[in-house]
Backbone and ligand atoms as CSV (ligand in chain L), in Angstrom:
chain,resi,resn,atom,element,x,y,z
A,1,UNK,N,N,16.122,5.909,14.105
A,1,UNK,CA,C,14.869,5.302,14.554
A,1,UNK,C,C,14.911,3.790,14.368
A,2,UNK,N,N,14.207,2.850,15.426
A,2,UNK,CA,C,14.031,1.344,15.120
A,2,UNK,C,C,13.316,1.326,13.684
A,3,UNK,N,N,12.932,0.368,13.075
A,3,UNK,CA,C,12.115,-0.342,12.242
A,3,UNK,C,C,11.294,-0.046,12.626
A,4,UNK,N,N,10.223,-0.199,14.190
A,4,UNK,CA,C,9.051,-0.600,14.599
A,4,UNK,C,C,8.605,1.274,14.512
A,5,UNK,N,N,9.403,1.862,14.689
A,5,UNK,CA,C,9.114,3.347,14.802
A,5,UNK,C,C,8.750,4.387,13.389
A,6,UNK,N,N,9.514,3.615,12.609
A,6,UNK,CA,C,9.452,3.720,11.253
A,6,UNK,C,C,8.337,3.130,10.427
A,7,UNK,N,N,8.184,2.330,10.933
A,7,UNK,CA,C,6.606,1.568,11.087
A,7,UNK,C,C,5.368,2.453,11.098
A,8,UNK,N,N,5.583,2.270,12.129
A,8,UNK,CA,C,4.860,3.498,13.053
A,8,UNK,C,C,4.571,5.098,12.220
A,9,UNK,N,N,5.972,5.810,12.128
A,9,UNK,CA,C,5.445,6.412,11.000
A,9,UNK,C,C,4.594,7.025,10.014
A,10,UNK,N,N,4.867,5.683,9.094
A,10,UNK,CA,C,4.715,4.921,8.229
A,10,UNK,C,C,3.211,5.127,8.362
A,11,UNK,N,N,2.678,4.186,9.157
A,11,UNK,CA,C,1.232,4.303,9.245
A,11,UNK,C,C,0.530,5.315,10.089
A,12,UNK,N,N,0.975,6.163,10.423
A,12,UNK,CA,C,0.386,7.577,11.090
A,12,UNK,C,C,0.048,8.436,9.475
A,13,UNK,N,N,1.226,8.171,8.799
A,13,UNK,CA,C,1.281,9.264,7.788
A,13,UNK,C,C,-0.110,8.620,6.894
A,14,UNK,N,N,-0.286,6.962,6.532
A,14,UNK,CA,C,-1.637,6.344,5.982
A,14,UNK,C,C,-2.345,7.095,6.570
A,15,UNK,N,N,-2.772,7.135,7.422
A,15,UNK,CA,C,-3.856,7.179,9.139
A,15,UNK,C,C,-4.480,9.142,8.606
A,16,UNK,N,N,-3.312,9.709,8.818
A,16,UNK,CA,C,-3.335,11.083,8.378
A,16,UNK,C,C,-4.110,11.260,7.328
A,17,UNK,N,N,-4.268,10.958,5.395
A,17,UNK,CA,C,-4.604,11.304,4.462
A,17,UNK,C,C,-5.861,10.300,4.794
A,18,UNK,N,N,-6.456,9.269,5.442
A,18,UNK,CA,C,-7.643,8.869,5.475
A,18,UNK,C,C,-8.257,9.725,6.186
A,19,UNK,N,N,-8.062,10.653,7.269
A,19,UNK,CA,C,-8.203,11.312,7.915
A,19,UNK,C,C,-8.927,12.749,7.408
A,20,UNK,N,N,-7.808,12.995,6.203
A,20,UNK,CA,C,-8.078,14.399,5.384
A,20,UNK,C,C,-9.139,13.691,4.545
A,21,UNK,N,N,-8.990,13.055,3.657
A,21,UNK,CA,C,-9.994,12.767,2.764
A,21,UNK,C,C,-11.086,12.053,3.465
A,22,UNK,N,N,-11.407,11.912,4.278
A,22,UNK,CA,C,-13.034,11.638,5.015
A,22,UNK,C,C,-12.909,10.032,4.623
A,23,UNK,N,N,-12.347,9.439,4.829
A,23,UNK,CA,C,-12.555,7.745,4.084
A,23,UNK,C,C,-12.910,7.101,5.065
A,24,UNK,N,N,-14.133,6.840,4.739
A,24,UNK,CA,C,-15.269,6.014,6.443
A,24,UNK,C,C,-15.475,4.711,5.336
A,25,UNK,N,N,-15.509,4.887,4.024
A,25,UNK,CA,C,-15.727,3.135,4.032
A,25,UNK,C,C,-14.694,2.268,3.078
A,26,UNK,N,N,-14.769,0.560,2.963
A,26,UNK,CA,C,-13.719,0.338,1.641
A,26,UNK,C,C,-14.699,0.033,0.587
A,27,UNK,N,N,-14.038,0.106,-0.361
A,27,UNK,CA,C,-12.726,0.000,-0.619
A,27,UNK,C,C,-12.051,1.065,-1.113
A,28,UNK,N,N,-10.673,1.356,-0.344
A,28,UNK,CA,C,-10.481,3.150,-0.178
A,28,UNK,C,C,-10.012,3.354,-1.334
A,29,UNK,N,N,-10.296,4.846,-1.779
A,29,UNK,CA,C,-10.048,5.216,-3.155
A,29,UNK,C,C,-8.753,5.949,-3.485
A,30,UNK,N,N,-7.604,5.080,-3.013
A,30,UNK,CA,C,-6.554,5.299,-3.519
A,30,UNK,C,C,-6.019,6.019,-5.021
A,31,UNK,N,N,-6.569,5.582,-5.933
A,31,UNK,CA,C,-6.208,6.967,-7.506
A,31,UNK,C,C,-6.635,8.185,-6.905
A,32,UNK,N,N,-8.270,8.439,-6.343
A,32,UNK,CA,C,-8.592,9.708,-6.122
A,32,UNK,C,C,-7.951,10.389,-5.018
A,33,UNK,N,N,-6.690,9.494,-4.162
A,33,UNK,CA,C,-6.916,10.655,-2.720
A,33,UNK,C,C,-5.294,10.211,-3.671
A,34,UNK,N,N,-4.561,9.642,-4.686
A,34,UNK,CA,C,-2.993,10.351,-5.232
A,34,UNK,C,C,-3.283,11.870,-5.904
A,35,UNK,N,N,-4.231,11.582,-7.038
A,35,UNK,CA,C,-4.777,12.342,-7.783
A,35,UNK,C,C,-5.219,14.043,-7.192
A,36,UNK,N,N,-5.328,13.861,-6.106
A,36,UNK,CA,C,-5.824,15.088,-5.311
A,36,UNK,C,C,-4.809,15.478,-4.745
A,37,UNK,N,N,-3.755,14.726,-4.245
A,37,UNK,CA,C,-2.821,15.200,-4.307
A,37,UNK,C,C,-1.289,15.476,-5.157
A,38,UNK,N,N,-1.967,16.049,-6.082
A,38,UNK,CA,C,-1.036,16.172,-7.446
A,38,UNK,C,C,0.031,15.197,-8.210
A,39,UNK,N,N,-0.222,13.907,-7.453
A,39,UNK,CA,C,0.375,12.541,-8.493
A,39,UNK,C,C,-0.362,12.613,-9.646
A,40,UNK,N,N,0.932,12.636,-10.614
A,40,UNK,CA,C,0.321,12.401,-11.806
A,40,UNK,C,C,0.681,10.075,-11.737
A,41,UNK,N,N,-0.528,9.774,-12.134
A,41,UNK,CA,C,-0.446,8.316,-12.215
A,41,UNK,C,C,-0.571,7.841,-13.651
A,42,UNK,N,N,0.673,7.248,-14.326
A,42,UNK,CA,C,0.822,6.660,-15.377
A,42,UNK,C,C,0.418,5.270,-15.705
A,43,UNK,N,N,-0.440,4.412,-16.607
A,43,UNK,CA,C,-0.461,3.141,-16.637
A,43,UNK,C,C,0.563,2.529,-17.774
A,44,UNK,N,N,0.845,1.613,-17.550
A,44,UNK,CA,C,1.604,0.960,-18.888
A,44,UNK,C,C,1.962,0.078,-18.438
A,45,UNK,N,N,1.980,-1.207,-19.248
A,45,UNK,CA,C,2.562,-2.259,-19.589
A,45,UNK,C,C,3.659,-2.558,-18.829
A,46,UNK,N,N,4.615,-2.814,-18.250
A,46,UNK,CA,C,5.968,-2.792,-18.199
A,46,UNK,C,C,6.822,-4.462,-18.015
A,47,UNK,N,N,7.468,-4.449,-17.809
A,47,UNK,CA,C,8.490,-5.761,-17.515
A,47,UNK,C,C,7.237,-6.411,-16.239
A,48,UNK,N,N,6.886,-8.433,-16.753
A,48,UNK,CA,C,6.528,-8.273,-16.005
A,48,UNK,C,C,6.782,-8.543,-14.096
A,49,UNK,N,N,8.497,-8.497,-14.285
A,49,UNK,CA,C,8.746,-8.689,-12.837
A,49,UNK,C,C,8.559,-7.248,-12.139
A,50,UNK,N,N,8.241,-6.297,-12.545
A,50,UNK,CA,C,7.810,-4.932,-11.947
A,50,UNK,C,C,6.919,-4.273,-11.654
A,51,UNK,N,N,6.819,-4.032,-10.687
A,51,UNK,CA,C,5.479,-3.603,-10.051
A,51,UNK,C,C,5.221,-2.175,-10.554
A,52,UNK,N,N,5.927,-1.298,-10.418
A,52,UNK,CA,C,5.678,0.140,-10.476
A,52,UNK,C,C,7.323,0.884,-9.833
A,53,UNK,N,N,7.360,2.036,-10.475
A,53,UNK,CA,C,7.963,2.976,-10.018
A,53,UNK,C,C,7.269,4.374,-9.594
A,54,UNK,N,N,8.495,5.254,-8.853
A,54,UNK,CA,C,8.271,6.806,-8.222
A,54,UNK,C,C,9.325,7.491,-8.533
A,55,UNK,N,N,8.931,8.856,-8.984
A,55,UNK,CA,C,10.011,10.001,-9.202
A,55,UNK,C,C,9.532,11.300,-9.394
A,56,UNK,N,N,10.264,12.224,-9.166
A,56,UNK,CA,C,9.605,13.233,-9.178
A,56,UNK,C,C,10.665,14.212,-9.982
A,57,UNK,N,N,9.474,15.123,-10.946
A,57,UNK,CA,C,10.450,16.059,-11.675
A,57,UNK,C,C,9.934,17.246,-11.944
A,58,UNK,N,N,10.631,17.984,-11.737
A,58,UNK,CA,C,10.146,19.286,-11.882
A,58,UNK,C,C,9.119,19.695,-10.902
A,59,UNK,N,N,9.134,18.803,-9.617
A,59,UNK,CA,C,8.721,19.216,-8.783
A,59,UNK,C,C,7.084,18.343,-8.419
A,60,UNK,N,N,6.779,17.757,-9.649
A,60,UNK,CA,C,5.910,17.140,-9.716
A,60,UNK,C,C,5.935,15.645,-9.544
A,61,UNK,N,N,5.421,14.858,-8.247
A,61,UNK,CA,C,5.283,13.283,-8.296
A,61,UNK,C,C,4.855,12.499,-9.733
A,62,UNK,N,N,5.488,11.485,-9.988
A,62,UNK,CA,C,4.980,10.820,-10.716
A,62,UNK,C,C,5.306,8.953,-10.802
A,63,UNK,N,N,4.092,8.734,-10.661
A,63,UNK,CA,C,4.193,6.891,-10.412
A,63,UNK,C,C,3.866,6.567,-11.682
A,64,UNK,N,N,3.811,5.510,-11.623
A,64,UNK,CA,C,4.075,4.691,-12.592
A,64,UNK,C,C,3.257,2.965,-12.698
A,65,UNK,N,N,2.030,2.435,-12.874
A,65,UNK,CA,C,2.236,1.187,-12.243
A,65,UNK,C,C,1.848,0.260,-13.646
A,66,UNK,N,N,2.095,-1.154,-13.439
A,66,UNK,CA,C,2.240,-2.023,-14.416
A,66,UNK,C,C,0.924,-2.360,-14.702
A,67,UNK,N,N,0.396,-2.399,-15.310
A,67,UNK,CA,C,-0.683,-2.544,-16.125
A,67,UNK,C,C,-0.984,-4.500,-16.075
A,68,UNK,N,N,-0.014,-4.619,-16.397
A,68,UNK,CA,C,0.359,-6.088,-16.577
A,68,UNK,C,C,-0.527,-7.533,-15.422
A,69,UNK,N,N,-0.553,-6.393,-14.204
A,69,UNK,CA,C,-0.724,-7.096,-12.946
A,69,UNK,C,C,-2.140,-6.706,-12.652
A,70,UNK,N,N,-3.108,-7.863,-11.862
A,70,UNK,CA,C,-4.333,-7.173,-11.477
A,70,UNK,C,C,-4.711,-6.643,-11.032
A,71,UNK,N,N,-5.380,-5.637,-11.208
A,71,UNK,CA,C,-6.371,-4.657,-10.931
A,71,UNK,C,C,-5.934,-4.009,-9.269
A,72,UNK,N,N,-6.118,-5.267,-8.074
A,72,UNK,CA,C,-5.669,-5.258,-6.619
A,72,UNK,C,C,-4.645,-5.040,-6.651
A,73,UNK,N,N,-3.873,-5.286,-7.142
A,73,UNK,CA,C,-2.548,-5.414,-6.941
A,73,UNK,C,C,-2.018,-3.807,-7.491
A,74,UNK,N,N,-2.519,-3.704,-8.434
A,74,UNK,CA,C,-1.928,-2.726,-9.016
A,74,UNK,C,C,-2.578,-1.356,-8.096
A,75,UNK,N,N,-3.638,-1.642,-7.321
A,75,UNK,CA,C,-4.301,-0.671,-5.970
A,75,UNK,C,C,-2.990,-0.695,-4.928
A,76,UNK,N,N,-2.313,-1.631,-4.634
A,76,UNK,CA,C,-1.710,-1.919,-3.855
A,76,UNK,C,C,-0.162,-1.132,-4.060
A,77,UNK,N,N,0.285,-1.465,-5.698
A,77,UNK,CA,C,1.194,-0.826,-6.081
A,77,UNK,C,C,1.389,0.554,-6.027
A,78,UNK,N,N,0.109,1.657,-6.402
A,78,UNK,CA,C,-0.064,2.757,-6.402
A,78,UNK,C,C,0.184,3.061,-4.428
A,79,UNK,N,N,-0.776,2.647,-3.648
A,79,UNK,CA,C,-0.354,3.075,-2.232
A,79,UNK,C,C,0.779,2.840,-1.895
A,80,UNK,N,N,1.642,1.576,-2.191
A,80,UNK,CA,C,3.178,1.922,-2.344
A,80,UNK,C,C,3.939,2.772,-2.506
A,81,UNK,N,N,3.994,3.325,-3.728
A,81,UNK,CA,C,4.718,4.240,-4.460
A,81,UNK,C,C,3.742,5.985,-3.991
A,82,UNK,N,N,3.231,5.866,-3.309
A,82,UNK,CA,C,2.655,7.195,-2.957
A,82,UNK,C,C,3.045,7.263,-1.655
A,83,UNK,N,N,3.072,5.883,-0.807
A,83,UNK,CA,C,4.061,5.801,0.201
A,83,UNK,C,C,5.559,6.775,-0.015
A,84,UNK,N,N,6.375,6.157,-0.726
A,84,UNK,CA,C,7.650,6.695,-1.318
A,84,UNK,C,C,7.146,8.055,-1.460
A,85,UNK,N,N,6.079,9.030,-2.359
A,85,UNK,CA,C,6.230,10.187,-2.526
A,85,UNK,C,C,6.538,11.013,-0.870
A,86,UNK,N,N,5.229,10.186,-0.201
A,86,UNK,CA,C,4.819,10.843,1.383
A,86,UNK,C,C,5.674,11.061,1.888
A,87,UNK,N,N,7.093,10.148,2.193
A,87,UNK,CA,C,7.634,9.122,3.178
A,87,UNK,C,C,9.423,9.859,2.603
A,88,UNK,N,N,9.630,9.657,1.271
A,88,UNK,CA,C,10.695,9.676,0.664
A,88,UNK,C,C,11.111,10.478,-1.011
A,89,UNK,N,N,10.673,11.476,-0.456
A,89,UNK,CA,C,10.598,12.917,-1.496
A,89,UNK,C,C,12.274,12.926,-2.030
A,90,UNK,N,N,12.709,13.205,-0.967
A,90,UNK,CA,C,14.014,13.904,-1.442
A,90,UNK,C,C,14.922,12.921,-2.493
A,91,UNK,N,N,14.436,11.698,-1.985
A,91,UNK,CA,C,15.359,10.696,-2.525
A,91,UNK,C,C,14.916,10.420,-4.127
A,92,UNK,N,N,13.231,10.394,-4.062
A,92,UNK,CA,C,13.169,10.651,-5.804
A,92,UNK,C,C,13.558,11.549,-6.419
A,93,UNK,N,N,13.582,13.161,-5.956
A,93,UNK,CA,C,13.890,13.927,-6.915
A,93,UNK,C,C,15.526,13.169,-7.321
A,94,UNK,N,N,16.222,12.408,-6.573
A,94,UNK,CA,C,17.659,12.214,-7.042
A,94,UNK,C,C,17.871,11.014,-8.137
A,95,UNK,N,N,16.784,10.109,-7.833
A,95,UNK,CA,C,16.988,8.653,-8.659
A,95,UNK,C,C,15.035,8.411,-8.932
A,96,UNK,N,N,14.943,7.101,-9.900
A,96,UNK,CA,C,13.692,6.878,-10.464
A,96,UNK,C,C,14.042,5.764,-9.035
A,97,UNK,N,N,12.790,5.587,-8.364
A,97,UNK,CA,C,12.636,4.392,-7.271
A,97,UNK,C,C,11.345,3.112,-8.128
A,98,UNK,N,N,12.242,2.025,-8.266
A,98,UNK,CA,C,11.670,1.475,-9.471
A,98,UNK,C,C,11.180,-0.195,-8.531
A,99,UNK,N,N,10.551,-0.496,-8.353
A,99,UNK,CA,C,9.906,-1.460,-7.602
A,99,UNK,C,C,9.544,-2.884,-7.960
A,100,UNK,N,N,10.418,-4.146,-7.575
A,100,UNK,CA,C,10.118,-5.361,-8.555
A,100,UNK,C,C,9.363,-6.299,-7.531
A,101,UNK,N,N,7.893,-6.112,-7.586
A,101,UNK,CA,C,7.392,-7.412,-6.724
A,101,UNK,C,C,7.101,-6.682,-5.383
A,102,UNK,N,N,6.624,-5.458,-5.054
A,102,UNK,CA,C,6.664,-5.015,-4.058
A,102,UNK,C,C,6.003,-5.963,-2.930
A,103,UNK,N,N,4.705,-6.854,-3.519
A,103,UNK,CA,C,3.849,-7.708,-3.033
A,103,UNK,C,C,3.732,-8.956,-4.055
A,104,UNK,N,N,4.988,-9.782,-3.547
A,104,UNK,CA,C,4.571,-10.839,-4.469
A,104,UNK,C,C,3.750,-11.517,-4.016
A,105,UNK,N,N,3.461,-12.431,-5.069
A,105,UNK,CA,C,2.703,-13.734,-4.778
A,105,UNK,C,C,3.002,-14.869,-3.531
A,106,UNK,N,N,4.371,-14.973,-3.397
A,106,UNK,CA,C,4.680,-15.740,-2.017
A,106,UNK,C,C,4.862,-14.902,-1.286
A,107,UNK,N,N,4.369,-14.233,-1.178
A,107,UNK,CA,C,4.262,-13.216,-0.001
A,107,UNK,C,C,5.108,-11.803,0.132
A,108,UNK,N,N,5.481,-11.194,1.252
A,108,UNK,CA,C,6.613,-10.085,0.764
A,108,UNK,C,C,7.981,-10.092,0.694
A,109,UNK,N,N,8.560,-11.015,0.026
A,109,UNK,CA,C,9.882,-11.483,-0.354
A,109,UNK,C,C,10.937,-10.378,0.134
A,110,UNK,N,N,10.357,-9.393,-0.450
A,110,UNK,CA,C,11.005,-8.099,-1.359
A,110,UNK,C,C,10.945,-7.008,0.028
A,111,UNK,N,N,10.118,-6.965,0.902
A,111,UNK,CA,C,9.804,-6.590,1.632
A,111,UNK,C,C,10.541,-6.148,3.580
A,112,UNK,N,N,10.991,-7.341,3.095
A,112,UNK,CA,C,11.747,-8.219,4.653
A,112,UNK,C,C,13.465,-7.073,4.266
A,113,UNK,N,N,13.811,-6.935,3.601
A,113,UNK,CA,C,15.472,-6.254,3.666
A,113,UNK,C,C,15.113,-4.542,3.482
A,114,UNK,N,N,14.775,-4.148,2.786
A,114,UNK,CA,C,15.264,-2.351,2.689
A,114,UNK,C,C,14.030,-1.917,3.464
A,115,UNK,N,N,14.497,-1.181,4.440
A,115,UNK,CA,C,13.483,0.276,5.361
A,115,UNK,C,C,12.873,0.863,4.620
A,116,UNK,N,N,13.033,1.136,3.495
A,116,UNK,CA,C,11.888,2.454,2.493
A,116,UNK,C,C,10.990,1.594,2.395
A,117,UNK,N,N,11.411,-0.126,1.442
A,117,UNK,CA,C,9.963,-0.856,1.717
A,117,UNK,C,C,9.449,-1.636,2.417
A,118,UNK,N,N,10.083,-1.502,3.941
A,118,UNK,CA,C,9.489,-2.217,4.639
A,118,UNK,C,C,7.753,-0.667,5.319
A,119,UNK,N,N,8.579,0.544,4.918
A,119,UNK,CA,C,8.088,1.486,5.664
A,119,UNK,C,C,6.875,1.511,4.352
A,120,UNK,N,N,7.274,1.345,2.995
A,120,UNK,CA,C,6.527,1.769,1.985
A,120,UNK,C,C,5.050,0.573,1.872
A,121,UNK,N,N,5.228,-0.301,2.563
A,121,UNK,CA,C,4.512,-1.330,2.453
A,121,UNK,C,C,3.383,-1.845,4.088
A,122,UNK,N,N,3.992,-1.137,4.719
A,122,UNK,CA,C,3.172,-0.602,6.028
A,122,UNK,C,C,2.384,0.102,5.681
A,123,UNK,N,N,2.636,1.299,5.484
A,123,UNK,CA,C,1.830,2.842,4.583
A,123,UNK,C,C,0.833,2.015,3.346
A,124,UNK,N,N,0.780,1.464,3.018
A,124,UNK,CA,C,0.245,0.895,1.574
A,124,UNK,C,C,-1.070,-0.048,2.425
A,125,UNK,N,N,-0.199,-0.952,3.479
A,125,UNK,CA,C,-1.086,-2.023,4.106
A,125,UNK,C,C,-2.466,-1.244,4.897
A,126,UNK,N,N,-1.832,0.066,5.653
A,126,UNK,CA,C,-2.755,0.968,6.118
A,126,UNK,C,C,-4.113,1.581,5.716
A,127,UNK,N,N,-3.086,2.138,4.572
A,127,UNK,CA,C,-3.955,3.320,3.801
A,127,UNK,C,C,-5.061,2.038,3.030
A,128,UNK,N,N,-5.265,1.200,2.502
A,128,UNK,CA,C,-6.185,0.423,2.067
A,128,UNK,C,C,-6.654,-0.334,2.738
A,129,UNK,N,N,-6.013,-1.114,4.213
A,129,UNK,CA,C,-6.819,-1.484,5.021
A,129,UNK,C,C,-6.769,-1.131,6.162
A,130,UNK,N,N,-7.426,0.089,6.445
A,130,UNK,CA,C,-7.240,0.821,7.829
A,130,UNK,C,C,-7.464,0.024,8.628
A,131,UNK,N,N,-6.955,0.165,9.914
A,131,UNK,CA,C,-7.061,-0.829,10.982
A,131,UNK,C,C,-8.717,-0.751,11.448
A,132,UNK,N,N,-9.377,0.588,11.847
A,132,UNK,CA,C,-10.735,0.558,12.389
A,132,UNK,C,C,-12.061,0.235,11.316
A,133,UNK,N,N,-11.468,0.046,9.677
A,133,UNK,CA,C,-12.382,-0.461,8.662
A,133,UNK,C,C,-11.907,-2.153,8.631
A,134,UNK,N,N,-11.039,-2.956,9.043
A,134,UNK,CA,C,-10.609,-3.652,9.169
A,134,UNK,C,C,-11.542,-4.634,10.205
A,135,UNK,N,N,-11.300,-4.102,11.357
A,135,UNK,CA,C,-12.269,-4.410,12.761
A,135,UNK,C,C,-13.512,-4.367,12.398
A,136,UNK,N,N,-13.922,-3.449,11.770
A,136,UNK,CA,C,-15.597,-3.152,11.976
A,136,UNK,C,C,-16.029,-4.539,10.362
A,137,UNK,N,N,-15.530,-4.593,9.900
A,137,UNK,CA,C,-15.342,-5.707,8.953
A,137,UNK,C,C,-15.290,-6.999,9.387
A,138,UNK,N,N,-14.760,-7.480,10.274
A,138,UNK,CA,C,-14.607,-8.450,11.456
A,138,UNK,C,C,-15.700,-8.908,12.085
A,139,UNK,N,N,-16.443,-7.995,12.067
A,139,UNK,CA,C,-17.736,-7.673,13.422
A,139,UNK,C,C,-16.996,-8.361,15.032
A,140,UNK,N,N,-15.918,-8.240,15.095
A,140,UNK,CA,C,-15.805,-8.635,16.256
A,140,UNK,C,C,-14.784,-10.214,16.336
A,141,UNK,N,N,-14.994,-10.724,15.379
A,141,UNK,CA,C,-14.453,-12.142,15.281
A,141,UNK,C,C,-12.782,-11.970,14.757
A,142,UNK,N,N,-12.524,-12.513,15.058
A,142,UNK,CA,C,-10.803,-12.920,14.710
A,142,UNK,C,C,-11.221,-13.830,13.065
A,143,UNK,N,N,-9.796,-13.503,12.304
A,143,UNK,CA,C,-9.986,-14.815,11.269
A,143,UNK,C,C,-9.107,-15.599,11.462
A,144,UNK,N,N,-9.334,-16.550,11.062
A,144,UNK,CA,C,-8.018,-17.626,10.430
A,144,UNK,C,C,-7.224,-17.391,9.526
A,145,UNK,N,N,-6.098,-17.534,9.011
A,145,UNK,CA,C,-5.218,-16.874,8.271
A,145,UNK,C,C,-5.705,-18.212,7.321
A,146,UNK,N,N,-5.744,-19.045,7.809
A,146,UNK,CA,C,-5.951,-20.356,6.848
A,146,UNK,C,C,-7.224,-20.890,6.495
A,147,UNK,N,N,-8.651,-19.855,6.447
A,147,UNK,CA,C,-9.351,-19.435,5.766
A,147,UNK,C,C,-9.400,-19.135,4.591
A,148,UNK,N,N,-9.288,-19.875,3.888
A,148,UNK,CA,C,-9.551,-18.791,2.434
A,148,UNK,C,C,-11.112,-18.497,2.206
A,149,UNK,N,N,-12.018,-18.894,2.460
A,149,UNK,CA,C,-13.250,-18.230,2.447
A,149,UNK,C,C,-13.617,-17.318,2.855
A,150,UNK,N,N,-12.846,-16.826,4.170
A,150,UNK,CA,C,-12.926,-15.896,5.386
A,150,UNK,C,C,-12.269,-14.343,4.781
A,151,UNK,N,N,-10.742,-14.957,3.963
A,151,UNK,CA,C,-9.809,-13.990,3.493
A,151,UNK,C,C,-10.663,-13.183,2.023
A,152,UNK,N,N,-10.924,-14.542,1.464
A,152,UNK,CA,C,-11.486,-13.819,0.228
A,152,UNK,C,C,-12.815,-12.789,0.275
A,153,UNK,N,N,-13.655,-13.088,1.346
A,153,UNK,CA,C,-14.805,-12.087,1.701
A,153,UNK,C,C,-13.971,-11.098,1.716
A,154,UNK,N,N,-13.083,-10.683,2.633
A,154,UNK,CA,C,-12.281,-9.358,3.050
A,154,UNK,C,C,-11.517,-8.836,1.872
A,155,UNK,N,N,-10.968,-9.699,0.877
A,155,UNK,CA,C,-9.962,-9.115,-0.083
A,155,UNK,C,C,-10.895,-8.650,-0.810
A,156,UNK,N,N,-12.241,-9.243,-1.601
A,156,UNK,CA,C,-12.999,-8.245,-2.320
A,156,UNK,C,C,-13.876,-6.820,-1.530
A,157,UNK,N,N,-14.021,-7.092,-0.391
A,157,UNK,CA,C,-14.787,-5.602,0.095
A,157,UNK,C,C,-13.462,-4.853,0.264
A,158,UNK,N,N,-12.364,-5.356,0.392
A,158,UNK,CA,C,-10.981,-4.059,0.496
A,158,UNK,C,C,-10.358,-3.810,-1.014
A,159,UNK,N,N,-11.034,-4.702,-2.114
A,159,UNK,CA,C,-10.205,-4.806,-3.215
A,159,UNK,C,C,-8.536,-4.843,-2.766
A,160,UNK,N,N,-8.084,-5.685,-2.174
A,160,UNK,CA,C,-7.038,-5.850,-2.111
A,160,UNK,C,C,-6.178,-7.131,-2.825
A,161,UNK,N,N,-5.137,-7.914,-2.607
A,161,UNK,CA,C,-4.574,-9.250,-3.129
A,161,UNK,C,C,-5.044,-9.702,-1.893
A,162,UNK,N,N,-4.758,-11.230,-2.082
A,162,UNK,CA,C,-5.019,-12.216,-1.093
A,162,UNK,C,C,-3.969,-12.060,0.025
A,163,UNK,N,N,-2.602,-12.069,-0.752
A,163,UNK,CA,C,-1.689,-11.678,-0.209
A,163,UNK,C,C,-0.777,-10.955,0.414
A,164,UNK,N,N,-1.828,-9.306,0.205
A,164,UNK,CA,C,-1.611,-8.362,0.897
A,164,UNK,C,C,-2.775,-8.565,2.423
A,165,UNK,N,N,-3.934,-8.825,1.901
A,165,UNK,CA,C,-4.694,-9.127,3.147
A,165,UNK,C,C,-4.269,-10.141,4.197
A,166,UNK,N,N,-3.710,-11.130,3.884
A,166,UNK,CA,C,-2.753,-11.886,4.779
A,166,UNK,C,C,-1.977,-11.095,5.533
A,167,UNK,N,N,-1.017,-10.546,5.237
A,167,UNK,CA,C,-0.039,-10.064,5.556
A,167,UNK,C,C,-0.896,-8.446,6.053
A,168,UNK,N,N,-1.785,-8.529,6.220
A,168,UNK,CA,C,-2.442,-7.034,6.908
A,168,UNK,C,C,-3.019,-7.938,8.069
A,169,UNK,N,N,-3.920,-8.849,8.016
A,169,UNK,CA,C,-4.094,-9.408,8.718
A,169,UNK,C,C,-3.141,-9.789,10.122
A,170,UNK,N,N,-2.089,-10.483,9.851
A,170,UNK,CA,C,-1.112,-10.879,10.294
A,170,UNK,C,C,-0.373,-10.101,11.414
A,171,UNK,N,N,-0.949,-8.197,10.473
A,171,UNK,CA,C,-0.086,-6.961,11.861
A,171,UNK,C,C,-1.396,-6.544,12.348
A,172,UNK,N,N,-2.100,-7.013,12.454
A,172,UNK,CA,C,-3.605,-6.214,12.620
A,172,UNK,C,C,-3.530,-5.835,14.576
A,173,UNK,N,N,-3.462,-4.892,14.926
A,173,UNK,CA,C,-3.214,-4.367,16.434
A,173,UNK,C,C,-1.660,-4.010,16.614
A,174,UNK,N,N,-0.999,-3.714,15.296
A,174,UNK,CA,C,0.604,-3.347,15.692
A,174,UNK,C,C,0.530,-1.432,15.491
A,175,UNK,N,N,-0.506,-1.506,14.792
A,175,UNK,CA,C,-0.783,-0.028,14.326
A,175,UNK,C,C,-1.185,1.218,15.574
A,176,UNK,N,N,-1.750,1.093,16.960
A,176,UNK,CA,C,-2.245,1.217,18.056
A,176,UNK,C,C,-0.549,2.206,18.513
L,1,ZN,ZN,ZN,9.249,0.669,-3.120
């Protein structure tokens, strides 16, 4: 498959569990719709160039996210790594998928080279900012990326980073 298909995917499979769990408004409740589906979600401390890990044992998902990082971010980390459960099962039961910076601060560094997170970070961008809660958020208007007044309204009603909303922003009509 291309990238763009994988993409694609990617955000059908988001699109899908907003779908099951009825999620008509933000800011979407990502712990409760892992949690329901039998992720066990760990908090702790960890290194702080690490975002979170995924693995699964004994049959059971289990993430992991850094405590360390805020609150958004660490929303962001969890739809990541639940990405990976959705997306890339087989490959945790074999190895811990351990995640440094999935969403950094300059943007998605980390993001741009491996397919799991380019796919894991689509799925993540989705599932918290659905494209049609996105729009209706908008009322219609386009933003400026170079808004920060504009961005920050949107990052607190999505509880998201600044820098994930950018970068959602940025694909906003690739999801279609
Ligand atoms: Zn990852």
């Amino acid at each position: 498959m291309t990238r763009r298909a994988d993409k694609l995917r990617a955000r059908r499979e988001a699109q899908a569990l907003l779908h099951h769990f009825k999620v008509k408004t933000a800011p979407v409740p990502v712990e409760r719709i892992a949690k329901s589906l039998g992720v066990r979600v760990d908090y702790a401390p960890l290194d702080e160039e690490l975002s979170g890990l995924a693995y699964i044992r004994g049959g059971i998902a289990i993430v992991g996210i850094n405590t360390l990082h805020a609150p958004n971010r660490q929303r962001f980390t969890l739809a990541h790594e639940l990405a990976h459960i959705r997306l890339h099962w087989s490959e945790l039961e074999h190895a811990v998928h351990v995640d440094r910076g999935s969403l950094r601060r300059d943007g998605l560094a980390a993001a741009g080279v491996d397919a799991t997170e380019i796919e894991a970070n689509a799925f993540a961008a989705e599932l918290l900012m659905p494209e049609d809660l996105l729009v209706a958020a908008l009322e219609g208007r386009s933003v400026d990326l170079e808004d920060d007044q504009a961005v920050s309204v949107l990052t607190k009603r999505f509880k998201v980073s600044e820098a994930a909303m950018r970068y959602r922003l940025s694909t906003l009509g690739e999801s279609m």
